[in-house]
PDB file of N, H, CA, C and O in Angstrom:
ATOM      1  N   UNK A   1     -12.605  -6.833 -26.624  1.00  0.00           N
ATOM      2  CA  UNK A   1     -11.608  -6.971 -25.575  1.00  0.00           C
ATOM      3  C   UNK A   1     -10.695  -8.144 -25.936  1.00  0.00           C
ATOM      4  O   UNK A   1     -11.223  -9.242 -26.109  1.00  0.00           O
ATOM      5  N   UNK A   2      -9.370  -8.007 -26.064  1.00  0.00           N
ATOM      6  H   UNK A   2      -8.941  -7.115 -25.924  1.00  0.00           H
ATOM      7  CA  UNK A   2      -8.710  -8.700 -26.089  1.00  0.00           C
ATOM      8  C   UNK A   2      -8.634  -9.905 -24.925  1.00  0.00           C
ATOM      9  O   UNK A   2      -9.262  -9.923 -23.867  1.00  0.00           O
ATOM     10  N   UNK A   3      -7.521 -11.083 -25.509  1.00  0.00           N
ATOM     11  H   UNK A   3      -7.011 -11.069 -26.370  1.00  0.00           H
ATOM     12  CA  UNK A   3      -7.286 -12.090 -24.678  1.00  0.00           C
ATOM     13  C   UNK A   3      -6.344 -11.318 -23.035  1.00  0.00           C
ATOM     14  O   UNK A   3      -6.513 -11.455 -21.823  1.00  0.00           O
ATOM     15  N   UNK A   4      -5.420 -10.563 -23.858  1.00  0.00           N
ATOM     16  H   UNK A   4      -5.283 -10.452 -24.842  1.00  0.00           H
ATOM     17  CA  UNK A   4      -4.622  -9.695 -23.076  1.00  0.00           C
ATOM     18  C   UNK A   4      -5.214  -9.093 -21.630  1.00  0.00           C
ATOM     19  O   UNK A   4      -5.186  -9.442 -20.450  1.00  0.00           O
ATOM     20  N   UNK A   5      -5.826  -7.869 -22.491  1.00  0.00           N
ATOM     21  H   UNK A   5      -5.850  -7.586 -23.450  1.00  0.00           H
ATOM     22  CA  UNK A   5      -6.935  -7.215 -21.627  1.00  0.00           C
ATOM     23  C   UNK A   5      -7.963  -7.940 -20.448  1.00  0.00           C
ATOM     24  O   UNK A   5      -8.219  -7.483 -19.334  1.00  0.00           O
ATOM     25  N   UNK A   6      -8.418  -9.092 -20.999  1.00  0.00           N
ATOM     26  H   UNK A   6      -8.210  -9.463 -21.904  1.00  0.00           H
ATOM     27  CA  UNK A   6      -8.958 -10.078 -19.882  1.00  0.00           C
ATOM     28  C   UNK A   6      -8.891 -11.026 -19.182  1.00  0.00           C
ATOM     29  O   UNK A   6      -9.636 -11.699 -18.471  1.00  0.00           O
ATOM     30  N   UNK A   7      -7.501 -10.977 -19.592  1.00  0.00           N
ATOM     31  H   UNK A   7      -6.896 -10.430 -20.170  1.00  0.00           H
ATOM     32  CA  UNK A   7      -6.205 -11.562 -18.163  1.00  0.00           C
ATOM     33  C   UNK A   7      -5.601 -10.313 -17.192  1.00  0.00           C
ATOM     34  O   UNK A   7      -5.330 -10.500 -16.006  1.00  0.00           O
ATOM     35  N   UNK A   8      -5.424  -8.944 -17.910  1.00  0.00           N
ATOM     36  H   UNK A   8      -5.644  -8.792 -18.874  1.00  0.00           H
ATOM     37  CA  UNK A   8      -5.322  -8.097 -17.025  1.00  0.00           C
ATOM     38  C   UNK A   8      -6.371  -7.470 -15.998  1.00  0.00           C
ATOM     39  O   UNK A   8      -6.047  -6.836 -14.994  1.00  0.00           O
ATOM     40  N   UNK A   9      -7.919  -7.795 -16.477  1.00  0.00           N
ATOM     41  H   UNK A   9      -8.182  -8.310 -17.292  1.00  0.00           H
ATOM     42  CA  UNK A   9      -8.437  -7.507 -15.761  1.00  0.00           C
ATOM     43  C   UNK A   9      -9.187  -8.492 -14.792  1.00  0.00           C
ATOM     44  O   UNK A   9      -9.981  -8.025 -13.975  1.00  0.00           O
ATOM     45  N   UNK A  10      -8.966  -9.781 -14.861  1.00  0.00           N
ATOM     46  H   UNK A  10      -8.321 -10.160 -15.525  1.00  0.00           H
ATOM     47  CA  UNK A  10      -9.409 -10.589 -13.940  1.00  0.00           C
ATOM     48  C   UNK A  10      -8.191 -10.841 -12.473  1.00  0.00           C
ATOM     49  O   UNK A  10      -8.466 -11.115 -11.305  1.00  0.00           O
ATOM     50  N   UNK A  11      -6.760 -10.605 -13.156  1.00  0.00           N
ATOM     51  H   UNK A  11      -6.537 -10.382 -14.105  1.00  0.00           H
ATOM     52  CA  UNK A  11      -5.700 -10.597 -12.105  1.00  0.00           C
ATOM     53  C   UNK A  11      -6.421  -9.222 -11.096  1.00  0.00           C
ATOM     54  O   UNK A  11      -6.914  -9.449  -9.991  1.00  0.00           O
ATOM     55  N   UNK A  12      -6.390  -8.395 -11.458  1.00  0.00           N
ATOM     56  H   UNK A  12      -5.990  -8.210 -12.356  1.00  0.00           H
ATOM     57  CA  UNK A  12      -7.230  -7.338 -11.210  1.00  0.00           C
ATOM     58  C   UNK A  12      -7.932  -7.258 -10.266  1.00  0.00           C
ATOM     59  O   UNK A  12      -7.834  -6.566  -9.253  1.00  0.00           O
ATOM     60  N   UNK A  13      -9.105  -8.402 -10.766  1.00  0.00           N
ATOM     61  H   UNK A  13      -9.185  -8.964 -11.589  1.00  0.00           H
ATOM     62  CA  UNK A  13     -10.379  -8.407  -9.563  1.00  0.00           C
ATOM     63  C   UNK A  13      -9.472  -9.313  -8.948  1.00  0.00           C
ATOM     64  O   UNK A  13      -8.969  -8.676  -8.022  1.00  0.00           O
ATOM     65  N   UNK A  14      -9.009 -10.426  -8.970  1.00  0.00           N
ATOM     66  H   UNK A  14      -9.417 -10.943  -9.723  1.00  0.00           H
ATOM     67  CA  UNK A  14      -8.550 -11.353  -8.175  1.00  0.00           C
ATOM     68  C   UNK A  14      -7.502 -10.351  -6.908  1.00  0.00           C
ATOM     69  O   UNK A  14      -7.629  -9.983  -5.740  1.00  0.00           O
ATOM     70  N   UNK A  15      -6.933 -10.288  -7.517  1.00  0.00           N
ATOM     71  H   UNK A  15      -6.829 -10.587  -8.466  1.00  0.00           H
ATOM     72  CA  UNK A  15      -5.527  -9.238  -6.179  1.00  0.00           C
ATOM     73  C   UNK A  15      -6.548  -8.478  -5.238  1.00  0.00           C
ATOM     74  O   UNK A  15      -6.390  -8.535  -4.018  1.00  0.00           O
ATOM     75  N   UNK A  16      -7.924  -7.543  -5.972  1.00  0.00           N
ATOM     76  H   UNK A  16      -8.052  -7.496  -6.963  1.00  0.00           H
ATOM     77  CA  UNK A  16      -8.553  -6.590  -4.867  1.00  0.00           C
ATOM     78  C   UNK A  16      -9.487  -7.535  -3.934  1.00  0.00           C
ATOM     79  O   UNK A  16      -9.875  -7.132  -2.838  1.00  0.00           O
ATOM     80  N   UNK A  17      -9.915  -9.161  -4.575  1.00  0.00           N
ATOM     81  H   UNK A  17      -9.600  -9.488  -5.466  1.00  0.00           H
ATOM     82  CA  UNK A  17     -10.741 -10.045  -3.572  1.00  0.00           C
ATOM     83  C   UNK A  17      -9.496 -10.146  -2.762  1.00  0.00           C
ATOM     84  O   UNK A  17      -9.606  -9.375  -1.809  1.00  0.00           O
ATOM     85  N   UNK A  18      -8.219 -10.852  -2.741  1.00  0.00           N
ATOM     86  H   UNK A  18      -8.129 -11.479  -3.515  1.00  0.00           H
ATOM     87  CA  UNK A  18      -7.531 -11.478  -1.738  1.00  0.00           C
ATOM     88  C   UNK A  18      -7.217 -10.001  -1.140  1.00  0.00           C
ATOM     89  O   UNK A  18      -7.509 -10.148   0.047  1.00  0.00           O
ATOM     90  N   UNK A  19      -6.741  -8.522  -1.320  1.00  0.00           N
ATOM     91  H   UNK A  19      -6.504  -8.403  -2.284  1.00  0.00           H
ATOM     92  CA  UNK A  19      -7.059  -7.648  -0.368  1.00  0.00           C
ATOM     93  C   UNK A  19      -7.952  -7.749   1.236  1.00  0.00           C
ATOM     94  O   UNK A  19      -7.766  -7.739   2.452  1.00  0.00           O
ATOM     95  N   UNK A  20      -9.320  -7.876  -0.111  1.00  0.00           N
ATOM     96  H   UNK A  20      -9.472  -7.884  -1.100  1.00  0.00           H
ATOM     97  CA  UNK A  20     -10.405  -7.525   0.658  1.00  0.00           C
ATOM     98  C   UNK A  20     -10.409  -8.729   1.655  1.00  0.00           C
ATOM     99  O   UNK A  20     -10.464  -8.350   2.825  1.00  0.00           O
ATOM    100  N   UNK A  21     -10.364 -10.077   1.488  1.00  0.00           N
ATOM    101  H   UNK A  21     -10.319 -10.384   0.538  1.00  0.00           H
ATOM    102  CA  UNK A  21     -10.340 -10.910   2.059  1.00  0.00           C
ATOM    103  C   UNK A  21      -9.121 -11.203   3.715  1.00  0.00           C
ATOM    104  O   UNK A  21      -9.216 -11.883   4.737  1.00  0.00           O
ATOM    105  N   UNK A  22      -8.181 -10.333   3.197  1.00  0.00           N
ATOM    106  H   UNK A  22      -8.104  -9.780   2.367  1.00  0.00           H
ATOM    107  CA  UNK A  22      -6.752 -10.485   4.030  1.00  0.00           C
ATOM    108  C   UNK A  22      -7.379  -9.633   5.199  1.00  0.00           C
ATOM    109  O   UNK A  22      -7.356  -9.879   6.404  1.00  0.00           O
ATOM    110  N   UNK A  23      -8.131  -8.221   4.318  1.00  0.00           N
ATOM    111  H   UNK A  23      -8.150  -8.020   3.339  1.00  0.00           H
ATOM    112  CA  UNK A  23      -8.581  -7.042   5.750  1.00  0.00           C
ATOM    113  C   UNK A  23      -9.520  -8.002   6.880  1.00  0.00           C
ATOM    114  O   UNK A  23      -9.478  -7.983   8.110  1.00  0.00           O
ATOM    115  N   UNK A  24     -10.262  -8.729   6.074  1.00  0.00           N
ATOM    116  H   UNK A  24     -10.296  -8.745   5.075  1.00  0.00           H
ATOM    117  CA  UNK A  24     -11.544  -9.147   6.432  1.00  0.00           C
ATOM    118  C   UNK A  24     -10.805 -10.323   7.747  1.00  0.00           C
ATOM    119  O   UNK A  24     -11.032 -10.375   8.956  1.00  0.00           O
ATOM    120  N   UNK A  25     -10.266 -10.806   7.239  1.00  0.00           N
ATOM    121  H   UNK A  25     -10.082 -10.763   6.257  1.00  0.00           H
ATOM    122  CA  UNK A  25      -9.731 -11.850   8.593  1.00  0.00           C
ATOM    123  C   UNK A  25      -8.941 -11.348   9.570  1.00  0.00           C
ATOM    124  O   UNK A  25      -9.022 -11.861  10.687  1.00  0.00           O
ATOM    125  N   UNK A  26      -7.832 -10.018   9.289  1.00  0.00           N
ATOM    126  H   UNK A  26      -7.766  -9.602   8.382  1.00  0.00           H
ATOM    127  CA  UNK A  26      -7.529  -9.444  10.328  1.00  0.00           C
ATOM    128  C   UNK A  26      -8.393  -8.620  11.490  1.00  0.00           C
ATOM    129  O   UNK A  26      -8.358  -8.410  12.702  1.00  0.00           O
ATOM    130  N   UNK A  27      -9.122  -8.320  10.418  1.00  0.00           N
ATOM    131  H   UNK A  27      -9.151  -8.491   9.433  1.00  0.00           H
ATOM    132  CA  UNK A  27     -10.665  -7.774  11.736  1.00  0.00           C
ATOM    133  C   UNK A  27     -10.817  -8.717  12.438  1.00  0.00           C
ATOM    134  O   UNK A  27     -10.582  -8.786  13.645  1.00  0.00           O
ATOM    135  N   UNK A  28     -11.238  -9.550  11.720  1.00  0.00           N
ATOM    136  H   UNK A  28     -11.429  -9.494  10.740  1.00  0.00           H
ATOM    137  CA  UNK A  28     -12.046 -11.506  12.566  1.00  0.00           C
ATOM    138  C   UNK A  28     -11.297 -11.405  13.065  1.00  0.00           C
ATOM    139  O   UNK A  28     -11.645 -10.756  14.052  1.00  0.00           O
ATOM    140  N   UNK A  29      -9.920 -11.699  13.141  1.00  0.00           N
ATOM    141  H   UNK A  29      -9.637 -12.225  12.340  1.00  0.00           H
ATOM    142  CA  UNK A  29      -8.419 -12.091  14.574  1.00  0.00           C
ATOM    143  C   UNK A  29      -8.642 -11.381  15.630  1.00  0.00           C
ATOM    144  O   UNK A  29      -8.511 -11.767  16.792  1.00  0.00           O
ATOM    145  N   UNK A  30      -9.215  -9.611  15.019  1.00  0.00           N
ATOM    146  H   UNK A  30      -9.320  -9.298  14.075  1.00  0.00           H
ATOM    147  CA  UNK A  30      -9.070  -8.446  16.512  1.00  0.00           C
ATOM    148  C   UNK A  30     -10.217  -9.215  17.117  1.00  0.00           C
ATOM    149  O   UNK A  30     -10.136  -9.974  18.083  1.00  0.00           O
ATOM    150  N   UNK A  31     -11.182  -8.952  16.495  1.00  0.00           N
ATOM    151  H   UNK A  31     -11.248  -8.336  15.710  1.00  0.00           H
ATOM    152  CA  UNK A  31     -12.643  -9.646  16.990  1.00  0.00           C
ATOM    153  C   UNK A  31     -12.550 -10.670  18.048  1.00  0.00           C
ATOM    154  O   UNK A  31     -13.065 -10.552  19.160  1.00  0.00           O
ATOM    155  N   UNK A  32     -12.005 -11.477  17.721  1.00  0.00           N
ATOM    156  H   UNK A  32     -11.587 -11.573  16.818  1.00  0.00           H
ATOM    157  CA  UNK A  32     -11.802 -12.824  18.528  1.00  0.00           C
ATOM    158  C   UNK A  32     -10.728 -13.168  19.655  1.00  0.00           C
ATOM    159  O   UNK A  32     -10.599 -14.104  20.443  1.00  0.00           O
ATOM    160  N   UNK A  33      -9.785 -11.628  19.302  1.00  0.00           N
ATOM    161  H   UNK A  33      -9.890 -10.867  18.661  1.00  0.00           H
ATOM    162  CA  UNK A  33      -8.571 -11.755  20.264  1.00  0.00           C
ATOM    163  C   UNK A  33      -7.641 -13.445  20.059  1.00  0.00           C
ATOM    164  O   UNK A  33      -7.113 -14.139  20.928  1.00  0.00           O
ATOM    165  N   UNK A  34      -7.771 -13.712  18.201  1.00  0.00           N
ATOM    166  H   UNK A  34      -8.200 -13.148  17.495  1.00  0.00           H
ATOM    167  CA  UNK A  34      -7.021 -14.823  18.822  1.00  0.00           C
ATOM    168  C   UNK A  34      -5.988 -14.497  17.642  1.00  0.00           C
ATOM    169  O   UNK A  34      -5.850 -13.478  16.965  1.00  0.00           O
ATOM    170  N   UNK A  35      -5.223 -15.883  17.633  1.00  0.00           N
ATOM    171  H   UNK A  35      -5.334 -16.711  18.183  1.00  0.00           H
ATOM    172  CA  UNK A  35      -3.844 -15.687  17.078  1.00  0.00           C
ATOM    173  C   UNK A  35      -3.323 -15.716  15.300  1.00  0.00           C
ATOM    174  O   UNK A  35      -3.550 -16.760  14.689  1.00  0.00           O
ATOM    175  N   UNK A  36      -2.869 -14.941  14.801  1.00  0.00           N
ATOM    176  H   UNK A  36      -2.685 -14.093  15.297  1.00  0.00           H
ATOM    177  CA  UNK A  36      -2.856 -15.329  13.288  1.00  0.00           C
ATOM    178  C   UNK A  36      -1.179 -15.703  13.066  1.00  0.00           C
ATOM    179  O   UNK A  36      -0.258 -15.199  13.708  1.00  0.00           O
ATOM    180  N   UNK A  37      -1.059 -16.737  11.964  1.00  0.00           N
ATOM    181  H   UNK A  37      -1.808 -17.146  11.443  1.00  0.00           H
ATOM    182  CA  UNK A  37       0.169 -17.239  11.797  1.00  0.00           C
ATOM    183  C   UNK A  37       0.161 -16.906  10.636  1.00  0.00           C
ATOM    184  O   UNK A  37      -0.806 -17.140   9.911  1.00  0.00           O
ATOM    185  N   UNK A  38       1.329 -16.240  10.191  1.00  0.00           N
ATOM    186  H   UNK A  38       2.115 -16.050  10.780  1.00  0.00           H
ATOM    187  CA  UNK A  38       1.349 -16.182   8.920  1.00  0.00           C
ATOM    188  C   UNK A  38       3.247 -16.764   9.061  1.00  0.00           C
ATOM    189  O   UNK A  38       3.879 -17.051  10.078  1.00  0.00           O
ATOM    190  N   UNK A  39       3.732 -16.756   7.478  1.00  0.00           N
ATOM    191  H   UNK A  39       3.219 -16.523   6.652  1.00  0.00           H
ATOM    192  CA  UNK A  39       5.108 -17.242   7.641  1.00  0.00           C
ATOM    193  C   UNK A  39       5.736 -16.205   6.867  1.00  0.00           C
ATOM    194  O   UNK A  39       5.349 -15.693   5.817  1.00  0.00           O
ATOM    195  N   UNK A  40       7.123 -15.896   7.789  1.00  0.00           N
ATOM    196  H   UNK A  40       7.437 -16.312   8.643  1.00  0.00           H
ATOM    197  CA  UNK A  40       7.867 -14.950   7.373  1.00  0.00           C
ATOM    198  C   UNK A  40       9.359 -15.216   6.750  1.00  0.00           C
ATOM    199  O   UNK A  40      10.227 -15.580   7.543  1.00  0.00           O
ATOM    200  N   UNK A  41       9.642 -15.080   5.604  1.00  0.00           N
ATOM    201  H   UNK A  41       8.937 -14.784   4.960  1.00  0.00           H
ATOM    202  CA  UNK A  41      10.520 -15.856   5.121  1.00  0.00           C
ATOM    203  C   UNK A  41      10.436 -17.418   5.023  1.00  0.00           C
ATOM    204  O   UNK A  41       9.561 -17.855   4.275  1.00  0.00           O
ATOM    205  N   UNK A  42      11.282 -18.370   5.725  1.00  0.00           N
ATOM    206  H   UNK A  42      11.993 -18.015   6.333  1.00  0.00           H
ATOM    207  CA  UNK A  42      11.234 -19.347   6.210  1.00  0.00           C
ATOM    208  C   UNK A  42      10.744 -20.097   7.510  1.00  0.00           C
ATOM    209  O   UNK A  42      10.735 -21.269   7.886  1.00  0.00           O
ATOM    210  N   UNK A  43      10.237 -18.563   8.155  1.00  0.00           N
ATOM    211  H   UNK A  43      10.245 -17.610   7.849  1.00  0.00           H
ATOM    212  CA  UNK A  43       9.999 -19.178   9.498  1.00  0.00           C
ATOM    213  C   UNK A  43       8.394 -19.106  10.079  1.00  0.00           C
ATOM    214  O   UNK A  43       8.224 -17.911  10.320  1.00  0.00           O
ATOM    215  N   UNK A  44       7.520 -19.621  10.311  1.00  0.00           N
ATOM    216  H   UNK A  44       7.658 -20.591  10.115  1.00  0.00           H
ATOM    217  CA  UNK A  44       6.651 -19.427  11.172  1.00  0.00           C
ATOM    218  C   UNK A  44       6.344 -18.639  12.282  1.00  0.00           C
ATOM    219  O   UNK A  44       6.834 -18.737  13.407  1.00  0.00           O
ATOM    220  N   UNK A  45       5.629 -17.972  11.951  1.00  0.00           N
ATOM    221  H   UNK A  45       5.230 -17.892  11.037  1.00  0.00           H
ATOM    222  CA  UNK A  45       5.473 -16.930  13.046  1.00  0.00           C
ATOM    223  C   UNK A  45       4.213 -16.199  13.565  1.00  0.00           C
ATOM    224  O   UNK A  45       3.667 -15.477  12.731  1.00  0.00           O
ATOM    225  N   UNK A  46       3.579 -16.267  14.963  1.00  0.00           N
ATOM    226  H   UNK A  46       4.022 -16.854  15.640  1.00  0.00           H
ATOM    227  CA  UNK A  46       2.362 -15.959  15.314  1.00  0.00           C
ATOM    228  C   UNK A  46       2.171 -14.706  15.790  1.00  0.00           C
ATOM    229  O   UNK A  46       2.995 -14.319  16.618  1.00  0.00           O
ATOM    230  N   UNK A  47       1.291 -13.969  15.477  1.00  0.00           N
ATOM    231  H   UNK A  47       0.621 -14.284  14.804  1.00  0.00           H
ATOM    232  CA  UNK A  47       1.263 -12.658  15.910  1.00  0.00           C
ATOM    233  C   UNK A  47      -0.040 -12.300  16.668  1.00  0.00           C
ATOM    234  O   UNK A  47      -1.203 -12.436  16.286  1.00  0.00           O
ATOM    235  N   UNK A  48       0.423 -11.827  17.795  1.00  0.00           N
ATOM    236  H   UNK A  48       1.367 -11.716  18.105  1.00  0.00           H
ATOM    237  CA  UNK A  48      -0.856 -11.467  18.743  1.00  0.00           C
ATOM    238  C   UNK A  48      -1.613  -9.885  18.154  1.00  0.00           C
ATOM    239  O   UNK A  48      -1.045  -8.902  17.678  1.00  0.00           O
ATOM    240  N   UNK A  49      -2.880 -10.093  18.377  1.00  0.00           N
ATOM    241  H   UNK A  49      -3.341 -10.891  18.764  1.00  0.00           H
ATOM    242  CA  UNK A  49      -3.488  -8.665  17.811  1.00  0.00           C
ATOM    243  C   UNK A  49      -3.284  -7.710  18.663  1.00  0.00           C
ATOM    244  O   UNK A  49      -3.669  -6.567  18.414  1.00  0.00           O
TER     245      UNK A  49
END
């Protein structure tokens, strides 16, 4: 396996953990009924579930 190849495949796993991770806290938010901020463009912004 190339150097190549095992930079393409660790970006790889990395992108499908922060996926999995992004689903995983939007559940937790419904769960908890509380608030998630994420920022949109330049601006801050809270979104109710």
């Amino acid at each position: 396996m190339t150097k190549k190849e095992k930079h393409i495949e660790f970006k790889d796993k990395l992108l499908k953990g922060l996926e999995k991770m992004y689903t995983n806290l939007i559940e937790y938010k419904r769960q908890k009924n509380s608030v998630l901020v994420v920022m949109k463009g330049d601006k801050i912004v809270k979104i109710k579930p």
